[in-house]
C-alpha positions as CSV (number, residue, x, y, z in Angstrom):
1,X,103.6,52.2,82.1
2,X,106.4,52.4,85.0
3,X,109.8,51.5,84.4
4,X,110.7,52.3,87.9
5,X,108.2,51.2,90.7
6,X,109.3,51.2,94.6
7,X,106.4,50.2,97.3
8,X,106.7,50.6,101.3
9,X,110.4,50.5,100.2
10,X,113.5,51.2,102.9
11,X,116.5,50.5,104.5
12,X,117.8,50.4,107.7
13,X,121.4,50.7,109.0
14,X,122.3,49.7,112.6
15,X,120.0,51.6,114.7
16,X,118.6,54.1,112.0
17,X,116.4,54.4,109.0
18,X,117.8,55.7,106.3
19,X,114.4,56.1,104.3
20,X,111.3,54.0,104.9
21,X,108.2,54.0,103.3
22,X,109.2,55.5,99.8
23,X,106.4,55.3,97.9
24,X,107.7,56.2,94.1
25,X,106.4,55.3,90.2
26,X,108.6,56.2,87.6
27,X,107.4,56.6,83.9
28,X,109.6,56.6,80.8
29,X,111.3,60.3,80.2
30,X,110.9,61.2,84.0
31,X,113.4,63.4,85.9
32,X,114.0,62.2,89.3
33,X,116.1,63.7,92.1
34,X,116.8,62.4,95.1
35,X,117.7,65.5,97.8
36,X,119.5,65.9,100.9
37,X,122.6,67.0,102.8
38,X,125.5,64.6,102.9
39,X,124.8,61.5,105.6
40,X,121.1,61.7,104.6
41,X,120.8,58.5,103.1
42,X,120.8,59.8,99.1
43,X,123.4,57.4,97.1
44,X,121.8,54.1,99.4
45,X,118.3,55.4,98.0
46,X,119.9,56.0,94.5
47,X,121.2,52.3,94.4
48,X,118.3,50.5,96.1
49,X,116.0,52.1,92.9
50,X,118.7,51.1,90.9
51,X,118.2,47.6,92.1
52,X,122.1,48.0,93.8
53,X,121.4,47.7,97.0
54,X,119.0,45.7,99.4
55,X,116.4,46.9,101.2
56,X,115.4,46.3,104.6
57,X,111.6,46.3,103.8
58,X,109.6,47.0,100.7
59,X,110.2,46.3,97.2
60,X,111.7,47.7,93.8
61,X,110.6,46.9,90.5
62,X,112.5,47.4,87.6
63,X,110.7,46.9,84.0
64,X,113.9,46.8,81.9
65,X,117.5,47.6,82.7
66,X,119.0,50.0,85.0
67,X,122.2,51.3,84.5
68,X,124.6,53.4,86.9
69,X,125.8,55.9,85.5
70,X,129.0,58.1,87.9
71,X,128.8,57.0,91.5
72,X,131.8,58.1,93.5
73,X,133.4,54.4,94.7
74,X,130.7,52.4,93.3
75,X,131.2,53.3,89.3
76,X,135.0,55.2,89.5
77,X,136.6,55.3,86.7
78,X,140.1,53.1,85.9
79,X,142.6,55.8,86.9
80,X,145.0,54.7,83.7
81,X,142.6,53.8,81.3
82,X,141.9,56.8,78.7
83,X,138.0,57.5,77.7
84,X,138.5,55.5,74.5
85,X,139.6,52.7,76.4
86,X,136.6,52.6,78.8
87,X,134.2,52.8,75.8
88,X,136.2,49.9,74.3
89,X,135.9,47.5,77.2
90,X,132.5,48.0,77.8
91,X,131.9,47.2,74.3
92,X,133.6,44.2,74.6
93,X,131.6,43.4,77.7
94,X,128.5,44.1,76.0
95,X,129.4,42.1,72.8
96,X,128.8,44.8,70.0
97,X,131.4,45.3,67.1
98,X,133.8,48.0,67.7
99,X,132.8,49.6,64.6
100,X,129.8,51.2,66.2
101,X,130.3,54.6,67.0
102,X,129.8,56.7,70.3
103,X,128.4,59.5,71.4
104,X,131.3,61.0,74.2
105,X,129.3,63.6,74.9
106,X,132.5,65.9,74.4
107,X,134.9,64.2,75.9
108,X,138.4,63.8,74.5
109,X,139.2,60.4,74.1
110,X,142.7,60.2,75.2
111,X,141.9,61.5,78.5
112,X,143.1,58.9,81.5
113,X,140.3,58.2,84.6
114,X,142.7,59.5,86.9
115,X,142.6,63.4,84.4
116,X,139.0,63.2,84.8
117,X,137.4,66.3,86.3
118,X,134.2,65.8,88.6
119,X,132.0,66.9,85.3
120,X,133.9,64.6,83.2
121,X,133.7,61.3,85.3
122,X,129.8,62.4,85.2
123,X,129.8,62.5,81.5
124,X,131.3,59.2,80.9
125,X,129.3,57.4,83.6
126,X,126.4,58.6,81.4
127,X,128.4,57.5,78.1
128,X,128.8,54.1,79.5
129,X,125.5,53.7,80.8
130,X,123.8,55.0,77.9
131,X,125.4,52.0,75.7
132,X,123.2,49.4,77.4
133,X,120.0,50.7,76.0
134,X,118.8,51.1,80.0
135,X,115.2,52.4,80.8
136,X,116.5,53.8,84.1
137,X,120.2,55.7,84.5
138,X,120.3,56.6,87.9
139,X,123.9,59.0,89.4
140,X,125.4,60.4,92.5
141,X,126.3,63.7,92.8
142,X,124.8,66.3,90.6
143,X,126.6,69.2,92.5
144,X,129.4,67.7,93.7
145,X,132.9,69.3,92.9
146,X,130.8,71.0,89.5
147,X,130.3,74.6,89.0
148,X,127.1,76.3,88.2
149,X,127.9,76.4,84.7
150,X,129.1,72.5,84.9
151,X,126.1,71.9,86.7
152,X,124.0,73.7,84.5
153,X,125.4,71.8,80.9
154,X,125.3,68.0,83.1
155,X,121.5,69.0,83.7
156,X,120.8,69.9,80.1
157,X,122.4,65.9,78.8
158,X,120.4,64.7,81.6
159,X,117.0,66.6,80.0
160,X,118.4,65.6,76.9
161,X,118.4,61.7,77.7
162,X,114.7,61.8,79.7
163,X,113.6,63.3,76.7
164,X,114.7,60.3,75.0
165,X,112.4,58.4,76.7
166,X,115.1,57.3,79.7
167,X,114.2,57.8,83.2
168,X,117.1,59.6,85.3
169,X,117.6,59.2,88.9
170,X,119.8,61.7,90.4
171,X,121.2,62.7,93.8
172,X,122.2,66.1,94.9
173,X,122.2,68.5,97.8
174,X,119.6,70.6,96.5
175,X,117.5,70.8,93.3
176,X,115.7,73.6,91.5
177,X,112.2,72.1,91.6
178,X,111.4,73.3,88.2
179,X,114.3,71.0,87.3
180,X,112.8,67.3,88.1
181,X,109.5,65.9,87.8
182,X,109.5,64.2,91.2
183,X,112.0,65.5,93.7
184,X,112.0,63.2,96.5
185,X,113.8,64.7,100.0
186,X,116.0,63.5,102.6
187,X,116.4,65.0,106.0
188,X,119.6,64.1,107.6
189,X,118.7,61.9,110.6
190,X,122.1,62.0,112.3
């Protein structure tokens, strides 16, 4: 069964579609990225699936919870606020005991938002989405400011939490195919 459905779905900006007619089903454990070059319309796509962001036409339908997980000036971390602290108050905000421990994903604790590197701020976007128990974690910016290497390790936790049973929506520039189970691309219409 679909966690993630979106029918005849789009949005429209001024005098320009950004995407129209995105026909998509997403099913539990499924990689999806969402591809083009900057301007192309991929973080508005990324939010409308995450149910972020209205759509002009269509619909999106969401069986559970979706969770953001890093999107550059949507989901930015609080520059003075170390990683334990950002674990902390969204514990708070979810109502669970403090005493329940959490996976950082490597991170060191003490590090402040404004320290994070690119690959960092992805990591705990995934941390603090991941503690909501979402069926959908959907991020911005696979490749941006990473390395191949940083690139590489992001894409293994994100085939690490579709295998999980978590659908993963993801945006970046490009995409080895082998990499996603539906890759859905954006041409830039500018």
């Amino acid at each position: 069964m679909p966690v993630l459905t979106a029918r005849g779905a789009g949005v429209r900006q001024r005098r320009r579609w950004l995407f129209q007619d995105l026909d998509v089903s997403i099913e539990p454990g499924d990689m999806v990225a969402v591809v083009g070059p900057p301007g192309s319309g991929r973080t508005t796509m990324l939010l409308a699936l995450a149910g972020r962001f209205r759509l002009t036409e269509g619909r999106v339908a969401i069986e559970g919870r979706a969770a953001l997980g890093h999107v550059p000036g949507v989901t930015d971390p609080e520059p003075v606020f170390t990683v334990a602290e950002h674990v902390r108050e969204r514990r708070a905000l979810l109502g669970r005991r403090a005493a329940e421990p959490d996976d950082l994903l490597g991170l060191d604790p003490q590090t402040r938002g404004r320290d994070l590197t690119p690959y960092e701020k992805q990591l705990l976007g995934l941390v603090l989405a991941g503690m909501t128990k979402p069926a959908v974690i959907a991020l911005d910016g696979l490749d941006d400011g990473l390395d191949a290497d940083e690139q590489r390790w992001l894409l293994k936790v994100l085939h690490e939490i579709a295998a999980a049973g978590t659908a993963v929506v993801c945006t970046a520039r490009d995409i080895d195919p082998a990499q996603a189970t539906t890759t859905i691309r954006l041409e830039n219409l500018k």
